[in-house]
C-alpha positions as CSV (number, residue, x, y, z in Angstrom):
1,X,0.0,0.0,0.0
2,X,2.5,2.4,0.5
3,X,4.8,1.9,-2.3
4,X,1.3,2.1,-4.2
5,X,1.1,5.9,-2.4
6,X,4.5,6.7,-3.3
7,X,4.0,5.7,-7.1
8,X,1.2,7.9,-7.3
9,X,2.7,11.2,-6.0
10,X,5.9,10.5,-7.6
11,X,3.7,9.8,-10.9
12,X,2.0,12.9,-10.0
13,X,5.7,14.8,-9.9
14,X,6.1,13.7,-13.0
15,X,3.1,14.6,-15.3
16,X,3.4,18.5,-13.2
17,X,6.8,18.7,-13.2
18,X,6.5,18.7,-17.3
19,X,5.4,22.7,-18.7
20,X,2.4,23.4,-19.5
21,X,1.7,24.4,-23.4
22,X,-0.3,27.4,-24.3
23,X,-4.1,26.3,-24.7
24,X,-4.1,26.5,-28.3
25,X,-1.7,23.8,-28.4
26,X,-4.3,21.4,-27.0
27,X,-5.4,19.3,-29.5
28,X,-7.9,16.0,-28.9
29,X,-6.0,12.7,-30.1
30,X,-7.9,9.4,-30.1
31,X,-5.9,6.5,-29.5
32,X,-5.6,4.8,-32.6
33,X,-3.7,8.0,-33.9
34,X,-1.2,7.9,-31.7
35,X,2.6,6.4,-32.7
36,X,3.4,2.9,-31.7
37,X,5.9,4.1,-29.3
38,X,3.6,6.8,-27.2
39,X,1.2,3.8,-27.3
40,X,3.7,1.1,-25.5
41,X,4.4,4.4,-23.2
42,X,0.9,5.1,-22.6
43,X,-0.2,1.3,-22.3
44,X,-1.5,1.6,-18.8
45,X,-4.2,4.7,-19.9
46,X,-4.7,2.8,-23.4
47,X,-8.7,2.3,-22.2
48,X,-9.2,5.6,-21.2
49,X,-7.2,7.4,-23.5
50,X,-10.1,8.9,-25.8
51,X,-12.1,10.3,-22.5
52,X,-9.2,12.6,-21.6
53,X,-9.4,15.7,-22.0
54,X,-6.9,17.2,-24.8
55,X,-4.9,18.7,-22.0
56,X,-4.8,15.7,-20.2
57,X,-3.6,14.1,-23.1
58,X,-0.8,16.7,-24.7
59,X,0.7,16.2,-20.7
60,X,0.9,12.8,-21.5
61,X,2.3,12.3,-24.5
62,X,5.4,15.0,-23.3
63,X,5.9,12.4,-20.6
64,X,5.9,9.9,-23.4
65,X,8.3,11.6,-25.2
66,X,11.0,10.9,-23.3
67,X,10.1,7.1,-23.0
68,X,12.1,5.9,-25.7
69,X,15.4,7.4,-23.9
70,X,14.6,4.9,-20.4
71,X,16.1,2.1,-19.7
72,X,14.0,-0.9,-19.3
73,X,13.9,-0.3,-15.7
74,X,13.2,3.3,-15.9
75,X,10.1,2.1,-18.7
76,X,8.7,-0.4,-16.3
77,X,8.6,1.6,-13.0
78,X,6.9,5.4,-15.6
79,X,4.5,2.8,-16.6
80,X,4.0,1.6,-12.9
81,X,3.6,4.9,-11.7
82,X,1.4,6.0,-14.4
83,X,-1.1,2.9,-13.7
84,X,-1.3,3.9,-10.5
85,X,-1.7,7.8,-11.1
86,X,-4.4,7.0,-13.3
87,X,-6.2,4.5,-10.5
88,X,-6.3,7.6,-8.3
89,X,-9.2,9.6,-7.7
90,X,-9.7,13.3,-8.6
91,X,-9.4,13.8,-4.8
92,X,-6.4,12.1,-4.6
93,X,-4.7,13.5,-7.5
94,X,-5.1,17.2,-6.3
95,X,-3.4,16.1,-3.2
96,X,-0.4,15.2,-4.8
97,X,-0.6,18.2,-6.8
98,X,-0.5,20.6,-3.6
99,X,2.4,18.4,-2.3
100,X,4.5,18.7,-4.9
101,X,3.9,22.7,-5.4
102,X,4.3,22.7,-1.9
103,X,7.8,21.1,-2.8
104,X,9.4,23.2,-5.2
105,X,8.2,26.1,-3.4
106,X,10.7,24.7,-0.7
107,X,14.7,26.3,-0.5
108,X,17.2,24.3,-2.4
109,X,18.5,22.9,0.9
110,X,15.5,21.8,2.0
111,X,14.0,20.2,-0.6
112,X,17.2,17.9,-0.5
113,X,16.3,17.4,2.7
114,X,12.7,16.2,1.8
115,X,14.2,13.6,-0.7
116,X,16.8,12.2,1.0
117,X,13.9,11.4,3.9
118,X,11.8,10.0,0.7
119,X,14.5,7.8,0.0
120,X,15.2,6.5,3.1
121,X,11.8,5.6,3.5
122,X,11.5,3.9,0.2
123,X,14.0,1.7,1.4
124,X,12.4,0.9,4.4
125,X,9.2,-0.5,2.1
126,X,10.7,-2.0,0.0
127,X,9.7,-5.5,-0.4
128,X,12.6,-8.3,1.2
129,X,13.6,-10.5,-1.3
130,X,12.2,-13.8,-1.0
131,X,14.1,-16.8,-0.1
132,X,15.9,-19.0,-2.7
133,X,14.0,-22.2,-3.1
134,X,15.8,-25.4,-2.3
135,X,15.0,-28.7,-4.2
């Protein structure tokens, strides 16, 4: 449950930390338009992909862009994070919006601060590996 919480406002870091474009530049995109790459990038919103709203979607597809450039870890733990952003509710997502604004409106110093005690607790979740099995 927590590393679920944790992939959601990190998820949630992610899609606001990208600009916002002007809103001319929002432009509805159904699915099926889409390349094959933002598709394996966006695989986790493939079934609600066409109810979003064109701004919804051109934040998206910027966090897609940079898909290509991940490693395969990196791919597997934005498409993680992006299942469970889009699981959240709207109530939930505004939370982790405020957080995160409330983040970078932090100094330098102690924003470091707030990751590094991010960090440490990710560690402390983190699943233990499980046990070699033994014929």
């Amino acid at each position: 449950m927590a590393q679920c919480a944790r992939a959601i406002i990190l998820l949630g870091v992610l899609v606001l930390a990208q600009p916002a474009a002007a809103a001319e530049q929002y432009a509805f995109r159904f699915w099926s338009e889409l390349t094959a790459e933002q598709q394996q990038a966006l695989a986790p919103v493939a079934e609600d992909w066409n109810n979003f709203p064109p701004r919804q979607q051109t934040r998206l597809l910027k966090v897609a862009r940079s898909y290509g450039k991940l490693s395969a870890t990196q791919r597997q733990r934005m498409q993680t994070r992006l299942r469970a952003w889009v699981q959240m509710t709207p109530e939930q997502r505004l939370l982790a919006r405020q957080n995160y604004k409330k983040l970078i409106e932090l100094p330098t110093q102690k924003q470091a601060q707030v990751k590094q005690r991010w960090a440490h607790i990710q560690s402390e979740d983190a699943p233990e590996p499980e046990p070699p099995e033994t014929p």
